[in-house]
C-alpha positions in Angstrom: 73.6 -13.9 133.1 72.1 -11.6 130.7 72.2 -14.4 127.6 70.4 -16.7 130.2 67.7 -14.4 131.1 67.3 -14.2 127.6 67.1 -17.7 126.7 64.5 -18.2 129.6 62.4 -15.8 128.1 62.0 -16.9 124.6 61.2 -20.1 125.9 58.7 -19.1 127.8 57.1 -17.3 124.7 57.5 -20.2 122.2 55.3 -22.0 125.0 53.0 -19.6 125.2 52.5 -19.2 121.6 52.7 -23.2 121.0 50.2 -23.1 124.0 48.2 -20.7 122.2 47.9 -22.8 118.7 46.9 -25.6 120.6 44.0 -24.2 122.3 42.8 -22.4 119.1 42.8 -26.1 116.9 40.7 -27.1 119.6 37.9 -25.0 120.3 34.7 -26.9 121.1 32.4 -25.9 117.8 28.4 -26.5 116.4 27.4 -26.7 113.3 24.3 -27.7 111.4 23.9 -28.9 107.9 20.4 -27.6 107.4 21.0 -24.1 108.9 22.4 -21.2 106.8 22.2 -18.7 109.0 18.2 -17.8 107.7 15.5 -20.5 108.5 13.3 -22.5 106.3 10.4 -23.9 105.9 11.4 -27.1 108.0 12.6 -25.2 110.6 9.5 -23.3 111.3 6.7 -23.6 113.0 3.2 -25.1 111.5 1.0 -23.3 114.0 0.4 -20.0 115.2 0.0 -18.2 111.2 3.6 -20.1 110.2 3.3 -23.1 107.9 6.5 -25.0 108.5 7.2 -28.2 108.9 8.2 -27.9 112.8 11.1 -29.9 112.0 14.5 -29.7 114.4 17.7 -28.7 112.7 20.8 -31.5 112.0 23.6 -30.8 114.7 27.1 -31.5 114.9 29.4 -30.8 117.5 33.2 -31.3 118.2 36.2 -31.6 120.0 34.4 -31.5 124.1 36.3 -30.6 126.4 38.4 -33.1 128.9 35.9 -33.8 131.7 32.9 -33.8 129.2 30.4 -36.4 130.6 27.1 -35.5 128.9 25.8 -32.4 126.8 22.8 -29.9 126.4 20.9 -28.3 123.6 19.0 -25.3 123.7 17.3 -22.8 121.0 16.0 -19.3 122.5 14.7 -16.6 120.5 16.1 -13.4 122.3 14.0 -11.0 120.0 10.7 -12.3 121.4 7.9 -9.8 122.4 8.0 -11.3 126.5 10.7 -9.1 128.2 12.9 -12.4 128.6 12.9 -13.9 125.0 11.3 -17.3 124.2 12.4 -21.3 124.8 11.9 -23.1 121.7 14.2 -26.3 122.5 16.2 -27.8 125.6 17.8 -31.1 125.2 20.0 -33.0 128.3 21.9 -36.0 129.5 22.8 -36.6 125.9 25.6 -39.2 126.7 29.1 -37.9 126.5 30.0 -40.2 123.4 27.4 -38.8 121.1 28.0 -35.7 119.4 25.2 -35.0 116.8 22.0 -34.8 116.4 19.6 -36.0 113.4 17.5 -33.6 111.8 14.0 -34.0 113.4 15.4 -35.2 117.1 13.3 -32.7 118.3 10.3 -34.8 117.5 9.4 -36.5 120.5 6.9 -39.0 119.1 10.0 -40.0 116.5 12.5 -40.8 118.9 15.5 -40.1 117.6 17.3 -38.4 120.2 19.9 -41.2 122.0 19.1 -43.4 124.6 18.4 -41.6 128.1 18.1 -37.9 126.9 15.4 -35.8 128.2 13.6 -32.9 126.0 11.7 -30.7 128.3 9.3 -27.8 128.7 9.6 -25.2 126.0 7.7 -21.8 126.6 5.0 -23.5 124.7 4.2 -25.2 127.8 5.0 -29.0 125.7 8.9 -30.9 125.5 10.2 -30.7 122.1 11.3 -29.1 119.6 9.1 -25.8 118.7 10.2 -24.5 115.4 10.7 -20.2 114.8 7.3 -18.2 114.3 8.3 -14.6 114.8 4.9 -12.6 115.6 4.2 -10.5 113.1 5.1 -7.1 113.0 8.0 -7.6 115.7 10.6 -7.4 112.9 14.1 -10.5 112.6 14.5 -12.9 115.4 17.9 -13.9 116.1 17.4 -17.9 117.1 20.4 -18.7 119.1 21.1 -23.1 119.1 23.6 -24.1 121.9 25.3 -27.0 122.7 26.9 -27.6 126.2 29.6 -29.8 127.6 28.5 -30.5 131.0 30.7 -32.4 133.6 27.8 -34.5 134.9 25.9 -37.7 133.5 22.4 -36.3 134.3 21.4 -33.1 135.1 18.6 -35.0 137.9 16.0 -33.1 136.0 13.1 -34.3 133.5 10.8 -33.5 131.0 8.4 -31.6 133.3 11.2 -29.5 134.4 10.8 -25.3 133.3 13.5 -23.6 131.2 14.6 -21.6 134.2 15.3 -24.5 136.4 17.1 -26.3 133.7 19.5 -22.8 132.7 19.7 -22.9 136.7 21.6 -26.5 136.5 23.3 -26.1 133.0 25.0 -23.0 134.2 25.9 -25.1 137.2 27.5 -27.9 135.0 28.8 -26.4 132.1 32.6 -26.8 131.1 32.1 -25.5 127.6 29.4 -23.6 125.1 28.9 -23.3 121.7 26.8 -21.5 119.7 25.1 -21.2 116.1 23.0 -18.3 115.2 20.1 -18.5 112.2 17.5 -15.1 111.5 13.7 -15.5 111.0 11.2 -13.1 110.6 7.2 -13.5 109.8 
């Protein structure tokens, strides 16, 4: 009785560990080829006292979840002077079989986001991409890019829809998150 206990319970570890590897060679991941964890001059903003060239970063994401039927983008800058941080990108209803993004996507006028995604209002009151522009004197901005697994087509929103109301739905829908961090400061 004692060697079957025994037996019962390694097996259950070796699953648990094998369960464990698994899981860990999948983890749903961003990365950009432009962004080295410090932004430059195409990521930045040309307004407000930054000359940039307002350009959105390359994305790549992989390995969704099961379930996945569409994904997000945001960028928020949650060292921004407001007392709730600043929306400088949201993205949705990227179809589920795409997973990146060209550099510049966030150019509305370019259109080079996929068929059927929606860019929304920014807290500059416009959709697109709004490159970093730190105020000066307010020290590094940490500019937090996320990508989200969602397990709906379309969020029902569009590009007149306020960040809080799309964070409301993402947060709603989301199966997985990932995250890339770059610094700026003026």
């Amino acid at each position: 009785m004692k060697v079957l206990i025994t037996k019962r319970i390694a097996t259950l570890i070796v699953c648990l560990v094998m369960g464990t590897v698994s899981f860990a060679q999948k983890a749903f991941t961003l990365s950009s080829k432009n962004l080295q964890g410090q932004a430059t001059a195409k990521e930045r903003l040309n307004s407000l006292g930054c000359n940039g060239e307002n350009q959105s970063p390359q994305l790549s994401w992989q390995n969704a979840p099961e379930g996945t039927k569409s994904f997000a983008i945001t960028m928020f800058d949650s060292d921004a002077p407001t007392g709730s941080g600043w929306w400088h990108w949201i993205v949705f209803d990227i179809p589920a079989n795409v997973n990146d993004l060209v550099s510049g996507a966030g150019n509305i006028s370019a259109k080079l986001t996929p068929k059927g995604a929606v860019q929304s209002l920014t807290d500059f009151g416009v959709p697109g991409y709004g490159g970093s522009c730190p105020p000066p004197n307010t020290g590094i901005h940490k500019y937090t890019i996320t990508v989200y697994a969602l397990k709906t087509d379309h969020l029902g929103l569009n590009e007149n829809t306020l960040p809080p109301g799309v964070g409301f739905n993402l947060f709603k829908n989301t199966l997985a998150q990932a995250s890339l961090v770059f610094y700026d400061q003026y």
